[in-house]
N, CA and C atoms as an extended XYZ file, in Angstrom:
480
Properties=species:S:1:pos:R:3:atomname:S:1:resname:S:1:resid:I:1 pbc="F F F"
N        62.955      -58.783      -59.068 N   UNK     1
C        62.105      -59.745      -59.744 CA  UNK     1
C        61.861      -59.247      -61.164 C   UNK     1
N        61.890      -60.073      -62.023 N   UNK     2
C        61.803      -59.896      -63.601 CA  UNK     2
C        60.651      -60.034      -64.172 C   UNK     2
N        59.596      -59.175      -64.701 N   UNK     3
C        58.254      -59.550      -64.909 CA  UNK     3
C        58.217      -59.540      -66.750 C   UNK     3
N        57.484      -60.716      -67.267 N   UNK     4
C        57.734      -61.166      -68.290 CA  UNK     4
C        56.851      -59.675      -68.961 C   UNK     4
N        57.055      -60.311      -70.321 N   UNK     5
C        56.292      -58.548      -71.239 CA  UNK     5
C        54.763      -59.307      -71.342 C   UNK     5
N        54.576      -60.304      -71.081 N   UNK     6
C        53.192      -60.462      -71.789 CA  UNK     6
C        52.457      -60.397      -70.721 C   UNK     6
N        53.019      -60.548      -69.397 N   UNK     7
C        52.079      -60.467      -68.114 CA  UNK     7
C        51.984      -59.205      -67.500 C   UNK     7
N        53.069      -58.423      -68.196 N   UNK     8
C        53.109      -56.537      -68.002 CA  UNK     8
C        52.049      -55.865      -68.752 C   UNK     8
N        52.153      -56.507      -70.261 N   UNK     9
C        51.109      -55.819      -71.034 CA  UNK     9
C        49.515      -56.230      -70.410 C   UNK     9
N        49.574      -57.581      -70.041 N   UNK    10
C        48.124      -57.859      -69.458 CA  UNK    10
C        47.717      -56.950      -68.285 C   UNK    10
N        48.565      -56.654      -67.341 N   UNK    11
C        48.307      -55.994      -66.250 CA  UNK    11
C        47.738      -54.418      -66.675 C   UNK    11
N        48.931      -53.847      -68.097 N   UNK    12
C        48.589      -52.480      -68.414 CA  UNK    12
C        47.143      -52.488      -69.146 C   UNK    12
N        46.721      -53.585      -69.260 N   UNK    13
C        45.690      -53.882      -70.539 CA  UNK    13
C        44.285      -53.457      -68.783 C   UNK    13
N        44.452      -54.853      -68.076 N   UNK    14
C        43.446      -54.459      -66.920 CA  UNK    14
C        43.173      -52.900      -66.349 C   UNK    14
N        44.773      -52.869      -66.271 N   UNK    15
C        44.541      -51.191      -65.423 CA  UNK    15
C        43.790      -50.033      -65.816 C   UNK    15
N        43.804      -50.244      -67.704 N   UNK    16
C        43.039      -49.209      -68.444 CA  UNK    16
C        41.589      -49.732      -69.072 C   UNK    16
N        41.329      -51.144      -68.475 N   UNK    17
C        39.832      -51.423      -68.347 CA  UNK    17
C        39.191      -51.025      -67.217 C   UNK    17
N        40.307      -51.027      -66.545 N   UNK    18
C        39.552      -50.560      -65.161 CA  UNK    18
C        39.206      -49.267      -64.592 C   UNK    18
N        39.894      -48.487      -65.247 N   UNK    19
C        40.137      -46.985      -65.127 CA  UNK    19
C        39.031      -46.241      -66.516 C   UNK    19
N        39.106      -46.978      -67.544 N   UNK    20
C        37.855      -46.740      -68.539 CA  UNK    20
C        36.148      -47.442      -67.624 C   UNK    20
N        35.834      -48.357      -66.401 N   UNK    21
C        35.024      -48.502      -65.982 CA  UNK    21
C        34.382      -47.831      -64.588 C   UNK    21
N        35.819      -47.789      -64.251 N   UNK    22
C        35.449      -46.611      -63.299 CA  UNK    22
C        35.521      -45.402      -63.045 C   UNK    22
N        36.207      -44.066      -63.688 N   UNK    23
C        36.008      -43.474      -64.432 CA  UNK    23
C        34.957      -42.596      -64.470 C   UNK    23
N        34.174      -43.204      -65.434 N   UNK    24
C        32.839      -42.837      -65.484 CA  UNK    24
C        31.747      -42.943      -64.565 C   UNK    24
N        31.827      -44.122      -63.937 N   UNK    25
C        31.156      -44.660      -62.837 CA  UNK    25
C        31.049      -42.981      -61.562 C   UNK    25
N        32.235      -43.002      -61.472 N   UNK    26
C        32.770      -42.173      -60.057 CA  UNK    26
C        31.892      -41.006      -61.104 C   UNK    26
N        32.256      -40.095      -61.945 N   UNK    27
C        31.544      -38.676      -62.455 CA  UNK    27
C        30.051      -38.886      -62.802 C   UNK    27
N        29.531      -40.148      -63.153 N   UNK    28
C        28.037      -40.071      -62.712 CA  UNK    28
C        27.484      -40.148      -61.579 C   UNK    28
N        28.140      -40.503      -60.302 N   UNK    29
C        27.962      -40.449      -58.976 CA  UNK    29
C        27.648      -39.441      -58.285 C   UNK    29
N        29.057      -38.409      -58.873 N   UNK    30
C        28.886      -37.298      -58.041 CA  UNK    30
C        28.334      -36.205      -59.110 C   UNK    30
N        27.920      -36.037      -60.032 N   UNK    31
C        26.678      -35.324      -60.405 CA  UNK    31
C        25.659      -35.813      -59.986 C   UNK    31
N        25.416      -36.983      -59.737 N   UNK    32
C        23.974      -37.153      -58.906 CA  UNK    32
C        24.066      -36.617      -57.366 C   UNK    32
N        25.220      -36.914      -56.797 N   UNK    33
C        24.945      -36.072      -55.565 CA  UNK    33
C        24.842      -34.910      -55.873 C   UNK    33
N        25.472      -33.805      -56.608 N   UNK    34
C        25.485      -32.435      -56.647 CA  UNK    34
C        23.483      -32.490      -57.363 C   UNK    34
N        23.153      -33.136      -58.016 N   UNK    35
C        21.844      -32.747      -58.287 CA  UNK    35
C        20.471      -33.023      -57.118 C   UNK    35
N        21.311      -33.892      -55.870 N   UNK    36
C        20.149      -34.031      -54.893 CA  UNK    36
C        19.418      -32.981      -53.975 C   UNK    36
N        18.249      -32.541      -54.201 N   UNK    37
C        17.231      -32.008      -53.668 CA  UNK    37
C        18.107      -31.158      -52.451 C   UNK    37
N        18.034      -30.024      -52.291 N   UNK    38
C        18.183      -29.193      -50.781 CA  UNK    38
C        17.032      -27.863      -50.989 C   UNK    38
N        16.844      -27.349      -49.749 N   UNK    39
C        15.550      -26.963      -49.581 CA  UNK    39
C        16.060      -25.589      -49.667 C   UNK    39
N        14.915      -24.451      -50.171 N   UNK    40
C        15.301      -23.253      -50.834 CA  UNK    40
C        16.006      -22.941      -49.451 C   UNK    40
N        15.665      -22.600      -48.299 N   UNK    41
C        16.318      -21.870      -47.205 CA  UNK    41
C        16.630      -22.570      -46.348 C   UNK    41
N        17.821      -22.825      -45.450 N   UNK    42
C        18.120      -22.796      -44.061 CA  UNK    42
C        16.837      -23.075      -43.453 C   UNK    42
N        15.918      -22.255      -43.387 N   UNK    43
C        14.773      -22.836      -42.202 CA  UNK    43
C        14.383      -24.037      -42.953 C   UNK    43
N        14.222      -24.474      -43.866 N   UNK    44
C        13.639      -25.759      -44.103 CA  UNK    44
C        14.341      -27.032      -43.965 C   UNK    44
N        16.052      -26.457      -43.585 N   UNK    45
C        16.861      -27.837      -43.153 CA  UNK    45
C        16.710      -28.361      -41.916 C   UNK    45
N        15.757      -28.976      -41.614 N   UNK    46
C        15.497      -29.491      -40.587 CA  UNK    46
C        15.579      -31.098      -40.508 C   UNK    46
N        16.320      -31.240      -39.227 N   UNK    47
C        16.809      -32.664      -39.335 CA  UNK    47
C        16.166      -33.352      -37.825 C   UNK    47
N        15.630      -34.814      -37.981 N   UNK    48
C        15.436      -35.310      -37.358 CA  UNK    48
C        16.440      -36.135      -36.449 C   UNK    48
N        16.767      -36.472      -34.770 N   UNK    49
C        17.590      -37.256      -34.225 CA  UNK    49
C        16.503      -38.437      -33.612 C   UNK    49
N        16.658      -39.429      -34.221 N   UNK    50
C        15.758      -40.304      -33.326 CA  UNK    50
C        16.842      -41.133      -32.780 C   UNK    50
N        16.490      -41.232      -31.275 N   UNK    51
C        17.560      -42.004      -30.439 CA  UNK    51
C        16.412      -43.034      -30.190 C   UNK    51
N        16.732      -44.013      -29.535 N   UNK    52
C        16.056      -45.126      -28.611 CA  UNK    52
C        14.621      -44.337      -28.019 C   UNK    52
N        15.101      -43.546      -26.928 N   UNK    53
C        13.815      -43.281      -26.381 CA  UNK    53
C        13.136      -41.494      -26.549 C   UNK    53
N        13.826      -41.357      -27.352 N   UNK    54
C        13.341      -39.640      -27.720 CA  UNK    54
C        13.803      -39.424      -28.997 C   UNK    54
N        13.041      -38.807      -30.119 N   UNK    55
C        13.733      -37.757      -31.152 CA  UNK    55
C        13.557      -36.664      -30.807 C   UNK    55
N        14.867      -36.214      -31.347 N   UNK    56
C        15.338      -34.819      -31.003 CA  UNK    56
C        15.298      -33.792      -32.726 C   UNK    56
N        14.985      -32.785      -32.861 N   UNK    57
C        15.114      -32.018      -33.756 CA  UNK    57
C        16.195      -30.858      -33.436 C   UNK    57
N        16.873      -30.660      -35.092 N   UNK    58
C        17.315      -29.296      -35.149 CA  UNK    58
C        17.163      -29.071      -36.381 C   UNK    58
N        17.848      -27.743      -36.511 N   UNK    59
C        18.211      -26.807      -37.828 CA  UNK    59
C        19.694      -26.683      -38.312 C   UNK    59
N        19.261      -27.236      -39.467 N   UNK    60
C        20.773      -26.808      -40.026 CA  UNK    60
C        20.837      -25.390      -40.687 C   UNK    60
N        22.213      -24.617      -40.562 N   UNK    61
C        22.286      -23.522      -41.336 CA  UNK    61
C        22.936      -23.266      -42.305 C   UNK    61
N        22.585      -22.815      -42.992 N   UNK    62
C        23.038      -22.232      -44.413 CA  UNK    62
C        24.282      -21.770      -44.945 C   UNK    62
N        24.709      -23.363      -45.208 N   UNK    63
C        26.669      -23.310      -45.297 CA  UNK    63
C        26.807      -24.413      -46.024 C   UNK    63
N        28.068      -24.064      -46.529 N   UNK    64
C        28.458      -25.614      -46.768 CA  UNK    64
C        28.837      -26.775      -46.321 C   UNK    64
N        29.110      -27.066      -44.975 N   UNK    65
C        29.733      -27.698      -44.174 CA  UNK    65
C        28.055      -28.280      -44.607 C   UNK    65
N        26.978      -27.514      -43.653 N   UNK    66
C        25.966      -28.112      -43.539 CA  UNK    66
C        24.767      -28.725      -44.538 C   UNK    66
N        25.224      -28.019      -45.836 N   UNK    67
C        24.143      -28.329      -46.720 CA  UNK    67
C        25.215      -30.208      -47.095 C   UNK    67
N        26.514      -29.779      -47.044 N   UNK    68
C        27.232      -31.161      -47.744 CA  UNK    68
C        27.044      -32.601      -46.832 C   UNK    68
N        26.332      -32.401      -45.417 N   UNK    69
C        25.757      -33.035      -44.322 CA  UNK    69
C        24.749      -33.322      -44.737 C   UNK    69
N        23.745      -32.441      -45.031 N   UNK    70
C        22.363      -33.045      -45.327 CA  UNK    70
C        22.717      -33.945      -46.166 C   UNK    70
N        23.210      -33.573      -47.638 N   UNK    71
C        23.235      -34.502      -48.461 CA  UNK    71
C        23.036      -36.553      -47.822 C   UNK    71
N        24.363      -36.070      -47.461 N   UNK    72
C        24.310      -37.590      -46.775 CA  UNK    72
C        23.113      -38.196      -46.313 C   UNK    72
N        22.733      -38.048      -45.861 N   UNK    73
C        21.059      -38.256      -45.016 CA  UNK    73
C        20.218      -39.045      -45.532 C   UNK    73
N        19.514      -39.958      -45.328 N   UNK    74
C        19.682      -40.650      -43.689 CA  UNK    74
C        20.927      -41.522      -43.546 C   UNK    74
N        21.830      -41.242      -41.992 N   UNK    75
C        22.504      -41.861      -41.370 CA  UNK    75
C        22.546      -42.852      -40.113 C   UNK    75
N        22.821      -43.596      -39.820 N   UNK    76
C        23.006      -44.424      -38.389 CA  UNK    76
C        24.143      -44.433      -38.218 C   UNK    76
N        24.441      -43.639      -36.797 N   UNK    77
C        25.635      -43.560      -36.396 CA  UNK    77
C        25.809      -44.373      -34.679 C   UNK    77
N        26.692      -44.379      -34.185 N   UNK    78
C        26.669      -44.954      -32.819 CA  UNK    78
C        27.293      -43.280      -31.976 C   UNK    78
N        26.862      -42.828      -31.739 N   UNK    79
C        27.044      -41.749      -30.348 CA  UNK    79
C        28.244      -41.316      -29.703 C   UNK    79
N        29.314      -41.461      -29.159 N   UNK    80
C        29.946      -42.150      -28.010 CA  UNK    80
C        30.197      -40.686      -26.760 C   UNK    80
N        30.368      -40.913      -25.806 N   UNK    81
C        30.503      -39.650      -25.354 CA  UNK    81
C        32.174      -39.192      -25.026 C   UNK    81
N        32.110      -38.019      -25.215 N   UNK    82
C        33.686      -37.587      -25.014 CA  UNK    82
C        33.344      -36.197      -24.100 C   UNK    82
N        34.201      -36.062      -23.368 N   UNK    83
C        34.764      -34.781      -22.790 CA  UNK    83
C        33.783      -34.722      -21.619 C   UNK    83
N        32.667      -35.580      -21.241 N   UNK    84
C        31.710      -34.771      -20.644 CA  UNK    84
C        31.032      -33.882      -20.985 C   UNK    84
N        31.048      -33.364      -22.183 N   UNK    85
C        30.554      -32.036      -23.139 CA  UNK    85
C        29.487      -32.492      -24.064 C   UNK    85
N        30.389      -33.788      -24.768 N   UNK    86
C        29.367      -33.633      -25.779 CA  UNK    86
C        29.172      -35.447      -26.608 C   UNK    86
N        28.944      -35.151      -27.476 N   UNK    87
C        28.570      -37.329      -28.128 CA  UNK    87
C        28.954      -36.791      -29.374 C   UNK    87
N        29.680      -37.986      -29.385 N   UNK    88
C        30.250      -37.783      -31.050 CA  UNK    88
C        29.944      -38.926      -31.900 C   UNK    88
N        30.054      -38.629      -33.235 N   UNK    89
C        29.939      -40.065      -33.963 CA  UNK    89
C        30.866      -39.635      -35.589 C   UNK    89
N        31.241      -40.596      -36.043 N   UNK    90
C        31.937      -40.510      -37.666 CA  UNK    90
C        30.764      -41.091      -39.051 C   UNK    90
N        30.600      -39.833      -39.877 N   UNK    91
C        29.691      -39.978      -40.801 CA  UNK    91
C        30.872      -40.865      -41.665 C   UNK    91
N        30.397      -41.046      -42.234 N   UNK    92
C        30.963      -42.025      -43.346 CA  UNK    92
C        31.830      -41.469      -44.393 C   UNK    92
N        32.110      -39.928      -44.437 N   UNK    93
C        33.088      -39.527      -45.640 CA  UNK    93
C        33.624      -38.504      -44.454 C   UNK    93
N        34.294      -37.393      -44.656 N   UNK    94
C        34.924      -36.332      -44.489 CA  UNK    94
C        33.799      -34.779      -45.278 C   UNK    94
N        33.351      -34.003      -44.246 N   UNK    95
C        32.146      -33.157      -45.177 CA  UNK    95
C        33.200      -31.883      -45.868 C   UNK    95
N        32.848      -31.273      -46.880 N   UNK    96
C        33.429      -30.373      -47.402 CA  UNK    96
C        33.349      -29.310      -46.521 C   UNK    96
N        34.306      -28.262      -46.051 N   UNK    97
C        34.182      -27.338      -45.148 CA  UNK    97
C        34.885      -26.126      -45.857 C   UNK    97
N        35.326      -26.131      -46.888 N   UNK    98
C        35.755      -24.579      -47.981 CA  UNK    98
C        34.868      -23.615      -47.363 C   UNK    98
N        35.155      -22.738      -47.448 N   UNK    99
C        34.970      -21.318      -47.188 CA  UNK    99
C        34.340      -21.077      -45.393 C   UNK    99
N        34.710      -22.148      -44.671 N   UNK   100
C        34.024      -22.145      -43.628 CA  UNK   100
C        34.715      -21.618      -42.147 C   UNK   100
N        34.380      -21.180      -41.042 N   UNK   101
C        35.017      -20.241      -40.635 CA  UNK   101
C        36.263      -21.456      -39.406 C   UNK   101
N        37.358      -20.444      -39.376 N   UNK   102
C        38.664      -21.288      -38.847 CA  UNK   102
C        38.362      -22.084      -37.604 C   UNK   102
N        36.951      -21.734      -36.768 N   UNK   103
C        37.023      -22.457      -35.262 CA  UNK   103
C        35.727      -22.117      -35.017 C   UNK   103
N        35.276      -22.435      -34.084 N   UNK   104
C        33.572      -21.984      -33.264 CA  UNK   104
C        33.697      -22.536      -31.952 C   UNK   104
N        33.235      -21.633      -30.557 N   UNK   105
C        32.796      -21.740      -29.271 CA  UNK   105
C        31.483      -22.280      -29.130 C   UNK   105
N        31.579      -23.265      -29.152 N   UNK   106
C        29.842      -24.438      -29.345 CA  UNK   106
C        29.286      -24.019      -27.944 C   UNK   106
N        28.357      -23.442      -27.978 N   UNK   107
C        27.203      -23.877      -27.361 CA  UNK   107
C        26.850      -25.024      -26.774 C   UNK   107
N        26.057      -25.431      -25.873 N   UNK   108
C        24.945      -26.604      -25.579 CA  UNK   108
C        23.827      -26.741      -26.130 C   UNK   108
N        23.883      -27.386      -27.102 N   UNK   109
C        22.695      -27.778      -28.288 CA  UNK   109
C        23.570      -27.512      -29.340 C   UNK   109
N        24.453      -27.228      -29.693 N   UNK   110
C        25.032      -26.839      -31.088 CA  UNK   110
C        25.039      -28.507      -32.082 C   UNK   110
N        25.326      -28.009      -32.868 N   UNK   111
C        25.800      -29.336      -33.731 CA  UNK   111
C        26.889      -29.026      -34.577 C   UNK   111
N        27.855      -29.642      -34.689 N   UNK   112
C        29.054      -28.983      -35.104 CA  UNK   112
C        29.587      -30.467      -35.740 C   UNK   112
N        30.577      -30.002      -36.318 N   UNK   113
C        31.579      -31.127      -36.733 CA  UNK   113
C        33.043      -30.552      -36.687 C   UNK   113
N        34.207      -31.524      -36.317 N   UNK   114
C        35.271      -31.284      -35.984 CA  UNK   114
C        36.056      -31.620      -37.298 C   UNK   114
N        36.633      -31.495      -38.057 N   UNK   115
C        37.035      -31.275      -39.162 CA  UNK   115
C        38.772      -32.057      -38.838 C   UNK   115
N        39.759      -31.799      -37.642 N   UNK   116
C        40.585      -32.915      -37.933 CA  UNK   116
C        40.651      -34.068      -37.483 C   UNK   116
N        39.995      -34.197      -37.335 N   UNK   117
C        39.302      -35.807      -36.837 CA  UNK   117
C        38.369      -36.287      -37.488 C   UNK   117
N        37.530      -35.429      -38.299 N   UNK   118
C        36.131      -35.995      -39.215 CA  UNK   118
C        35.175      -36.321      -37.902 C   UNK   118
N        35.162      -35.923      -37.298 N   UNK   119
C        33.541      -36.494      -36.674 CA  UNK   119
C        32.637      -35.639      -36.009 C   UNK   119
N        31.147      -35.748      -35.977 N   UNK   120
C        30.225      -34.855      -35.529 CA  UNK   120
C        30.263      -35.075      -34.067 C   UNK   120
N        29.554      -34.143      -33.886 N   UNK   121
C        29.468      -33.168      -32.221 CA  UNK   121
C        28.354      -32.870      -32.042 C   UNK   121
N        27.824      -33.437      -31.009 N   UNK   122
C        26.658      -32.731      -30.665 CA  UNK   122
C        26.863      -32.214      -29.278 C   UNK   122
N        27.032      -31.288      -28.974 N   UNK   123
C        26.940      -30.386      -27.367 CA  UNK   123
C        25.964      -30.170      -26.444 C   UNK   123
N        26.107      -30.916      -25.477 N   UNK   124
C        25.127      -30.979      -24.765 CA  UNK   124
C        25.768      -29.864      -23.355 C   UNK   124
N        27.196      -29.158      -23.664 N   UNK   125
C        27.400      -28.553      -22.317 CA  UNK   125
C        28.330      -27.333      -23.588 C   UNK   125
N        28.441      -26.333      -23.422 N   UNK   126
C        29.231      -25.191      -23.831 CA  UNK   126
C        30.713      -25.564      -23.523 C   UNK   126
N        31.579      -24.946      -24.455 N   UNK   127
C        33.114      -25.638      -24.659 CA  UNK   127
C        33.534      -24.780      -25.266 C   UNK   127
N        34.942      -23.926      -24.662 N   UNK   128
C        35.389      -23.433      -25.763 CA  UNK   128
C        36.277      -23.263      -26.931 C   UNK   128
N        36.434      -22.034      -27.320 N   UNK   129
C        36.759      -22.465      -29.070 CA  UNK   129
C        37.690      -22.995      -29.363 C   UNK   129
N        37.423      -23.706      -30.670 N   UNK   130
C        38.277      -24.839      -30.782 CA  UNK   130
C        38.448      -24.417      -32.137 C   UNK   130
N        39.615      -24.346      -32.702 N   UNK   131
C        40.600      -24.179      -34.123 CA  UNK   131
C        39.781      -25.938      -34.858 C   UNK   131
N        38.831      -25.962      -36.470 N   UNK   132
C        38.420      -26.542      -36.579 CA  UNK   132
C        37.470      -27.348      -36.375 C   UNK   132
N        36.688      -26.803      -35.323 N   UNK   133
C        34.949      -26.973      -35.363 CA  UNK   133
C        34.404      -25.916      -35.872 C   UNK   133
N        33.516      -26.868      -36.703 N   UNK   134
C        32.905      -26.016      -37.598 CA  UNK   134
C        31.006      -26.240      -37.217 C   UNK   134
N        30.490      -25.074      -36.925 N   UNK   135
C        28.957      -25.816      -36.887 CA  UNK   135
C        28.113      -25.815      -37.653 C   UNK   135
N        27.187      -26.805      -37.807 N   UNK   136
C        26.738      -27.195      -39.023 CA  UNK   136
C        24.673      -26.590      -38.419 C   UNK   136
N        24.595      -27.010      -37.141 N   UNK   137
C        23.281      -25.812      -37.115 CA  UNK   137
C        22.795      -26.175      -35.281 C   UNK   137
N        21.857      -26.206      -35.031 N   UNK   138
C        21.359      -26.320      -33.860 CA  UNK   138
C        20.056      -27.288      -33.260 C   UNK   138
N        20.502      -27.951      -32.386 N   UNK   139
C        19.527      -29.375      -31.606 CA  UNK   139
C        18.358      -28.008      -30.733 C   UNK   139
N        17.200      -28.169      -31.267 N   UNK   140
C        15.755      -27.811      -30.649 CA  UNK   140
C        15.718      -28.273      -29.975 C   UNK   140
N        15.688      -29.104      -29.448 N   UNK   141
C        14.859      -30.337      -28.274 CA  UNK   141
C        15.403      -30.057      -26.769 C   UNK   141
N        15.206      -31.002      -26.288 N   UNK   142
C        15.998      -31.262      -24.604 CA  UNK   142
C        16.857      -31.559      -24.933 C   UNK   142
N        17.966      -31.279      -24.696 N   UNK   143
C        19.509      -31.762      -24.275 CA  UNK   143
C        19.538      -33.264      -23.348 C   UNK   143
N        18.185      -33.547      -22.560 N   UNK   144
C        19.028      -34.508      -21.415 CA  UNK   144
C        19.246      -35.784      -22.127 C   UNK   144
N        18.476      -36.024      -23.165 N   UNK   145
C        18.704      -37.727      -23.594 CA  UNK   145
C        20.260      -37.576      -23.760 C   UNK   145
N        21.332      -36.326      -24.294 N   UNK   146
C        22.344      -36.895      -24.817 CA  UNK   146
C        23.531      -36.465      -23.420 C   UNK   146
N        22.922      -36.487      -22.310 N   UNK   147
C        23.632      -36.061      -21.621 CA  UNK   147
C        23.959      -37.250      -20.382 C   UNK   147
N        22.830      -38.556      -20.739 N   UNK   148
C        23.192      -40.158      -20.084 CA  UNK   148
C        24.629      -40.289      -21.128 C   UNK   148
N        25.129      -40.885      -19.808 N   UNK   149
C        26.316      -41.522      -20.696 CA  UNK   149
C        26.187      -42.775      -20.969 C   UNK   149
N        27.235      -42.991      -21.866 N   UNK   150
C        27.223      -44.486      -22.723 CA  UNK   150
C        26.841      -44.277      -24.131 C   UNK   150
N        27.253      -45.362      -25.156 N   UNK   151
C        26.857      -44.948      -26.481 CA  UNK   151
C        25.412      -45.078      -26.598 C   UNK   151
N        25.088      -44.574      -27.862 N   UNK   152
C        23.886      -45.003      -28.141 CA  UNK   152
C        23.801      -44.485      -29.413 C   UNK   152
N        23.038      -45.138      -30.429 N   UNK   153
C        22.456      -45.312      -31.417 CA  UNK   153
C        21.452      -44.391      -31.688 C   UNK   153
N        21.877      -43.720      -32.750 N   UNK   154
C        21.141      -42.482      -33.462 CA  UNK   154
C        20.716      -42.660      -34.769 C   UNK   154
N        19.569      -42.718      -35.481 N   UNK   155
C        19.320      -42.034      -36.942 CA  UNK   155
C        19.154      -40.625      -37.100 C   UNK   155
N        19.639      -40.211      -38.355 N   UNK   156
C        19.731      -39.039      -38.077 CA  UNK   156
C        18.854      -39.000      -39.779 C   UNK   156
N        17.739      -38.056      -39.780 N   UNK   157
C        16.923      -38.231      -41.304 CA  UNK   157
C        16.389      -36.643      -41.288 C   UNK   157
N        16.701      -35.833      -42.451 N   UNK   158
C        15.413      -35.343      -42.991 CA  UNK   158
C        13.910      -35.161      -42.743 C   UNK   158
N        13.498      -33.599      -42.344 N   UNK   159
C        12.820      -33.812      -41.281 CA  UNK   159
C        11.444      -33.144      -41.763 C   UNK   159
N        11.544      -33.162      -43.372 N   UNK   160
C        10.628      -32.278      -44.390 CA  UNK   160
C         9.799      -33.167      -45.016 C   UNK   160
C-alpha cells in the first residue's frame, strides 16, 4: 500500500504531538509517586485487610518489593483461592522487586507476592520454597476468614 506524503507527514506531525504531551505527563507522574509519604520504619507499615466480615492486619517489611506495595494503597482486589494454601489476587501493575531475595518458604500468615505471575499471596497454610516469591511482610490476625473457600473481596488500606 502506497501512503501519500501529506498523510505521512500528518501522522509524523501527530506522533510528535503526542509524544511532546505525553512525555511529560508520564515524568510528572512518577516523581509524584517517588515523592509519596512512607513511614520512617517498617514497624509503622502497617496495613489494613478489610474483608466482608473481618479486618485483618499486618506488617509490611522493610524492602522494596514492600515499600513499592504500599505505595499503591488503597486497593480492591477480588481474593481467589489457589492451592489450598493460600488466596491470591493481581494488583494493578507488576511491584518492583530489584535487589530482592531469589525465592521464600512462606509461612501461614505471610504475605508475599509471586513475581512471575504478578500476583499477591496471602498464606493461610505453609508451602514450600518457591524460586520468585518474594515476601512483602506478615498478616497479624486469624488466618480463618481466608481459609473459607471461594472468592472474596478485599480492601486493602493503610493502617496509620
Amino acid at each position: 500500500m502506497k501512503v501519500s506524503r501529506p498523510l505521512l507527514a500528518s501522522v509524523c506531525r501527530a506522533r510528535r504531538l503526542l509524544i511532546a504531551l505525553v512525555l511529560p505527563l508520564a515524568l510528572i507522574l512518577g516523581a509524584f509517586a517517588q515523592r509519596l509519604p512512607l513511614p520512617q520504619d517498617s514497624a509503622s507499615m502497617k496495613i489494613r485487610l478489610v474483608l466482608p466480615a473481618q479486618t485483618l492486619f499486618a506488617t509490611l517489611q522493610d524492602s522494596p518489593a514492600a515499600r513499592d506495595f504500599y505505595r499503591m494503597l488503597p486497593l480492591k482486589l477480588t481474593l481467589e483461592d489457589y492451592a489450598a494454601t493460600e488466596k491470591i489476587a493481581y494488583p494493578p501493575r507488576k511491584l518492583d522487586i530489584a535487589g530482592e531475595p531469589e525465592g521464600h518458604a512462606p509461612a501461614a500468615g505471610d504475605l508475599a507476592y509471586y513475581a512471575p505471575w504478578g500476583n499477591l499471596a496471602l498464606f493461610h497454610k505453609g508451602f514450600r520454597y518457591s524460586s520468585g516469591l518474594v515476601k512483602l511482610g506478615r498478616i497479624e490476625s486469624d488466618l480463618e476468614p481466608l481459609r473459607k473457600p471461594g472468592k472474596v473481596t478485599v480492601s486493602i488500606e493503610r493502617a496509620d
